[in-house]
N, CA, C and O of each residue as an XYZ file, in Angstrom:
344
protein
N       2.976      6.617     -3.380
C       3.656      7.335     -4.418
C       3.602      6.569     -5.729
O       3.193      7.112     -6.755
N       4.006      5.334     -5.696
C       3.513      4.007     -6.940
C       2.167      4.016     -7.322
O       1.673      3.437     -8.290
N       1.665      4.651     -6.567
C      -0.415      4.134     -7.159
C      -0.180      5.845     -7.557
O      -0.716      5.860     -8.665
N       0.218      7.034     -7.353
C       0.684      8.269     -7.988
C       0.299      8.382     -9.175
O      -0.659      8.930     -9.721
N       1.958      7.256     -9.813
C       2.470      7.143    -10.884
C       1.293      6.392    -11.770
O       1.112      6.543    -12.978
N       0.805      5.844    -11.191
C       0.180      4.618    -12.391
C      -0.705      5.333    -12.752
O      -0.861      5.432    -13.969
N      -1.827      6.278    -11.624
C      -2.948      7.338    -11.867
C      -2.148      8.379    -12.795
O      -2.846      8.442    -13.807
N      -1.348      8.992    -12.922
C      -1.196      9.784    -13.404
C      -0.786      9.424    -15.267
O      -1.142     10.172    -16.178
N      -0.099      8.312    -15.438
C       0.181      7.600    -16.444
C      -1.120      6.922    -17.094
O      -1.294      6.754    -18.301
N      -1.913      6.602    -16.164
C      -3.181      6.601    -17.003
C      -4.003      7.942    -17.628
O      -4.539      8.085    -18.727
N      -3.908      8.690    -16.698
C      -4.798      9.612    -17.228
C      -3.708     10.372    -18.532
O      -3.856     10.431    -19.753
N      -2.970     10.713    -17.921
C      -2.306     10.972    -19.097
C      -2.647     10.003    -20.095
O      -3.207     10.553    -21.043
N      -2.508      8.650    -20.248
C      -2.733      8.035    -21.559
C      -3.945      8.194    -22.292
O      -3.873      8.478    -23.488
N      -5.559      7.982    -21.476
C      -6.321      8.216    -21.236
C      -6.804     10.137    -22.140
O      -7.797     10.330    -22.843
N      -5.997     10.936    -21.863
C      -5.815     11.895    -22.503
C      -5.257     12.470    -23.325
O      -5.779     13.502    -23.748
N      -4.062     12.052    -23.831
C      -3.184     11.935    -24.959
C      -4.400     11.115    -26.347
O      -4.537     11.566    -27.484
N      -5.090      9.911    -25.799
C      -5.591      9.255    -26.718
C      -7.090     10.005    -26.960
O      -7.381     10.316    -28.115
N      -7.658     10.176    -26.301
C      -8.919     11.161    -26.305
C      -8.847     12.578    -26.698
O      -9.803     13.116    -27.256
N      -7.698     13.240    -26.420
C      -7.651     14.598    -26.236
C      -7.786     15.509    -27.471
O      -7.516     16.710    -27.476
N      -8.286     14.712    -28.635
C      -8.453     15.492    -29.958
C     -10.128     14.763    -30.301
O     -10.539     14.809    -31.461
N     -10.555     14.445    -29.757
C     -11.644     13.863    -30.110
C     -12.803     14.500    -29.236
O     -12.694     15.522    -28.558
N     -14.295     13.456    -29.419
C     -15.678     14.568    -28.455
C     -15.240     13.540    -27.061
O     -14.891     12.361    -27.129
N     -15.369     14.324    -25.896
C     -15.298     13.782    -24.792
C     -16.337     13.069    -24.620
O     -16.126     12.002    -24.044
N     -17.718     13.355    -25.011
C     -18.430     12.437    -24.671
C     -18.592     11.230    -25.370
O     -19.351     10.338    -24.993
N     -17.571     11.157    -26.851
C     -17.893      9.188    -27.109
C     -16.961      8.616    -26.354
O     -15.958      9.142    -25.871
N     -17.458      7.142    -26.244
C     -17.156      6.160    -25.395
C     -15.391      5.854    -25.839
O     -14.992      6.385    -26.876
N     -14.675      5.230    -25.237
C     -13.532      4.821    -25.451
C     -13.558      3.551    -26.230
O     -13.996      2.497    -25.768
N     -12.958      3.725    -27.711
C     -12.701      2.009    -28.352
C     -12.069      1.142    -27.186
O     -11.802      1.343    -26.001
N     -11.933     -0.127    -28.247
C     -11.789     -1.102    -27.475
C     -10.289     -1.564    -27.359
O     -10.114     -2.624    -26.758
N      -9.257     -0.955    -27.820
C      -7.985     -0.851    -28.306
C      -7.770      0.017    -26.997
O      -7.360     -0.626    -26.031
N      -8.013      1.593    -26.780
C      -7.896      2.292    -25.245
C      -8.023      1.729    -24.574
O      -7.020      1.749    -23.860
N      -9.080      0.769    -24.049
C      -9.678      0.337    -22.730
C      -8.847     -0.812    -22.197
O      -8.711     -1.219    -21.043
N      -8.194     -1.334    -23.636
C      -7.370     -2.514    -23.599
C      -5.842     -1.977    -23.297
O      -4.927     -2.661    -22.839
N      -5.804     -0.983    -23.558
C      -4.206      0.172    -23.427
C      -4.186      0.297    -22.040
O      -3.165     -0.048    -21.446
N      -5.088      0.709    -21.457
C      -5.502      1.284    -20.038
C      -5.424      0.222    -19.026
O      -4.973      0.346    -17.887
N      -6.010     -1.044    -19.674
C      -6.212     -1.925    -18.605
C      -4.625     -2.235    -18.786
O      -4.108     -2.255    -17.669
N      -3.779     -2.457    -19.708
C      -2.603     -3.533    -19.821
C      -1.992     -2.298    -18.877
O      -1.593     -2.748    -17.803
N      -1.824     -0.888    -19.005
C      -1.052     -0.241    -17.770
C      -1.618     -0.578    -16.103
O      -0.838     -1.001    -15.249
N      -2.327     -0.451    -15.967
C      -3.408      0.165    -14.794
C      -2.646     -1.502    -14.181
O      -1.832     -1.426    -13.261
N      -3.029     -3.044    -14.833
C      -2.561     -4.189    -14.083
C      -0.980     -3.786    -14.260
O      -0.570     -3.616    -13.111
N      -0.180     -3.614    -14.954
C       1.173     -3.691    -14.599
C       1.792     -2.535    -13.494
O       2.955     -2.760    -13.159
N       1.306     -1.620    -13.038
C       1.413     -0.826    -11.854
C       0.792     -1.614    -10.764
O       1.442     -1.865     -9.750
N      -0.516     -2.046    -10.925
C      -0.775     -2.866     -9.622
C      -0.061     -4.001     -9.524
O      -0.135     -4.729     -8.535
N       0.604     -4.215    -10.426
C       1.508     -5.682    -10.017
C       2.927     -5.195     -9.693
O       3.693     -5.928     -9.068
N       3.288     -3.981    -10.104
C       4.299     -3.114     -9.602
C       4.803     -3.214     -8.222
O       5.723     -3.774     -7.626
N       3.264     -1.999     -7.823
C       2.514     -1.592     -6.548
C       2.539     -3.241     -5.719
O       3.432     -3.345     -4.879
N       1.804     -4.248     -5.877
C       1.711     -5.215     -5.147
C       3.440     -6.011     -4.665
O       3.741     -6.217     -3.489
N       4.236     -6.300     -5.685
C       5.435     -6.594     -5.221
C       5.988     -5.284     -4.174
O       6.256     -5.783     -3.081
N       6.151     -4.304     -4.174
C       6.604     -3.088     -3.042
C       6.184     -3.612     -2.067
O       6.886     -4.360     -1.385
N       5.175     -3.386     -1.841
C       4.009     -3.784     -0.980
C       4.677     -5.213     -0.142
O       5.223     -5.453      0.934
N       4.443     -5.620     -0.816
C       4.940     -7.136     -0.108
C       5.896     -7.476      0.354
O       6.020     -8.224      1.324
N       6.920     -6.851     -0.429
C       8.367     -6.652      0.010
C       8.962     -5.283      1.430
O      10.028     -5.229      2.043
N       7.857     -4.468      1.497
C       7.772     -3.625      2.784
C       7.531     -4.274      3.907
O       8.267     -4.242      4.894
N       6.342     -4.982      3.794
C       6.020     -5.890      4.560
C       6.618     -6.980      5.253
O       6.310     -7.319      6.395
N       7.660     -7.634      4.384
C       8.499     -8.750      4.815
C       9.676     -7.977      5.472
O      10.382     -8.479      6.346
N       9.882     -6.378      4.857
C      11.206     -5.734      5.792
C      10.202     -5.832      7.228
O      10.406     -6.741      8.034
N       9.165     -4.861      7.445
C       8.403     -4.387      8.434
C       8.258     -5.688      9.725
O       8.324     -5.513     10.942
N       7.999     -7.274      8.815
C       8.130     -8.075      9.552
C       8.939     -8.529     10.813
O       8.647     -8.919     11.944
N      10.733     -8.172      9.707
C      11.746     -8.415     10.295
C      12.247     -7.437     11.367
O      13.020     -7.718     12.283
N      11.656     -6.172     11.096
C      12.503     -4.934     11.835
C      11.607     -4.263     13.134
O      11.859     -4.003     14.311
N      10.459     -4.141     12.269
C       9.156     -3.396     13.294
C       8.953     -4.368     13.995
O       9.644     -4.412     15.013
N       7.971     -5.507     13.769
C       7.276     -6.443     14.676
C       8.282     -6.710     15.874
O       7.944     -6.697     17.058
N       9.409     -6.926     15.462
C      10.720     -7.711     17.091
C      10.342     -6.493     18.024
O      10.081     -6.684     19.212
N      10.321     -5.203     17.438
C      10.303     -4.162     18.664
C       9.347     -3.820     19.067
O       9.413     -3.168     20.109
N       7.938     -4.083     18.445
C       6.645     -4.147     18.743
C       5.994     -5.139     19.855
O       5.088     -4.925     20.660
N       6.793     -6.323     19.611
C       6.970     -7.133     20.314
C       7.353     -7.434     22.051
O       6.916     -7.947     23.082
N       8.477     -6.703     21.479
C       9.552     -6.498     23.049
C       8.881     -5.447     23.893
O       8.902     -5.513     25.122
N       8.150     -4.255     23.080
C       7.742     -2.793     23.899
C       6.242     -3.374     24.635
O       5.910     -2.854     25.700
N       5.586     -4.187     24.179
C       4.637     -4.607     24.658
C       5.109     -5.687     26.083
O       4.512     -5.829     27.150
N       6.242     -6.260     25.659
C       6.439     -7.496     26.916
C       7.395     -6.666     27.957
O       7.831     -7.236     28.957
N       7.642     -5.558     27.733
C       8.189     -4.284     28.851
C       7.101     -3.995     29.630
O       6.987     -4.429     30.777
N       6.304     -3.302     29.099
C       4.923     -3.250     29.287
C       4.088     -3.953     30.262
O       3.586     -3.547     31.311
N       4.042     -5.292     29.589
C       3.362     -5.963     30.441
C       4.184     -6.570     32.175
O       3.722     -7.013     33.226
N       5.370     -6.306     31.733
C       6.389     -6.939     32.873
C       5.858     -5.940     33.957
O       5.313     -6.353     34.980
N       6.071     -4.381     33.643
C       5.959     -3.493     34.491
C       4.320     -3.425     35.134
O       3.966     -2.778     36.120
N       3.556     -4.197     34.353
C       2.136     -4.203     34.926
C       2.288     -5.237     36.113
O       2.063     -5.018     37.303
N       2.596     -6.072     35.698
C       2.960     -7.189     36.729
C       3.755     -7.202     38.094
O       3.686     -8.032     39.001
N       4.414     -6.231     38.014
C       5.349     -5.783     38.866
C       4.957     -4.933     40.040
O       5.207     -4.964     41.245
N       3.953     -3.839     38.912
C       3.162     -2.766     40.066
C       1.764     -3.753     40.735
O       1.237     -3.332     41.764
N       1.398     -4.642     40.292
C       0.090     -5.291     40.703
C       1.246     -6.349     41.958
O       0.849     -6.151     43.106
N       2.062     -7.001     41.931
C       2.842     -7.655     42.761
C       3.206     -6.489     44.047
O       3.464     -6.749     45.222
N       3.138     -5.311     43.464
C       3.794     -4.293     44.747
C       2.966     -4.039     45.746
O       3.338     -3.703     46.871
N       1.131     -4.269     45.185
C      -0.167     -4.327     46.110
C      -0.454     -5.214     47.004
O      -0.951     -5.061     48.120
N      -0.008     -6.459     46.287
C      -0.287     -7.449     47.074
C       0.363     -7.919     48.528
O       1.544     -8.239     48.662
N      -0.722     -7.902     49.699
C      -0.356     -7.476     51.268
C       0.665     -8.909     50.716
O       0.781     -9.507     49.647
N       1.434     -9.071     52.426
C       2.160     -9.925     52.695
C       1.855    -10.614     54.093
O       2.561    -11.540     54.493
């Protein structure tokens, strides 16, 4: 939804600044420099979220990702122990 915003805020800028002019000349060097200073401050936006999902996801998902797998494997162990003659 953050990479959304930044696409859409570019093009919008991107078009606000072009949008009276020929589409086909190139963009000065003042736009490209407009564009880039948005485009990195959304990805640096975007990258803190990101990272900070991740460190929740760490704490919350992985423990139960964790545990559902060592259920898992207990019960494999259990049915392979139930084969074995005596």
């Amino acid at each position: 939804m953050l990479y959304r915003r930044s696409f859409l805020s570019i093009v919008l800028a991107t078009g606000f600044l072009t949008g009276c002019g020929n589409n086909n000349t190139p963009l000065d060097a003042d736009t490209r420099s407009m564009i880039d200073s948005i485009a990195n401050h959304q990805i640096s936006v975007a990258q803190k979220s990101n990272d900070s999902l991740c460190k929740v996801a760490q704490t919350t998902v992985l423990p139960q990702l964790v545990d559902s797998i060592k259920k898992e494997r207990l019960r494999e162990i259990e049915a392979q122990l139930k084969t074995i003659p005596r």
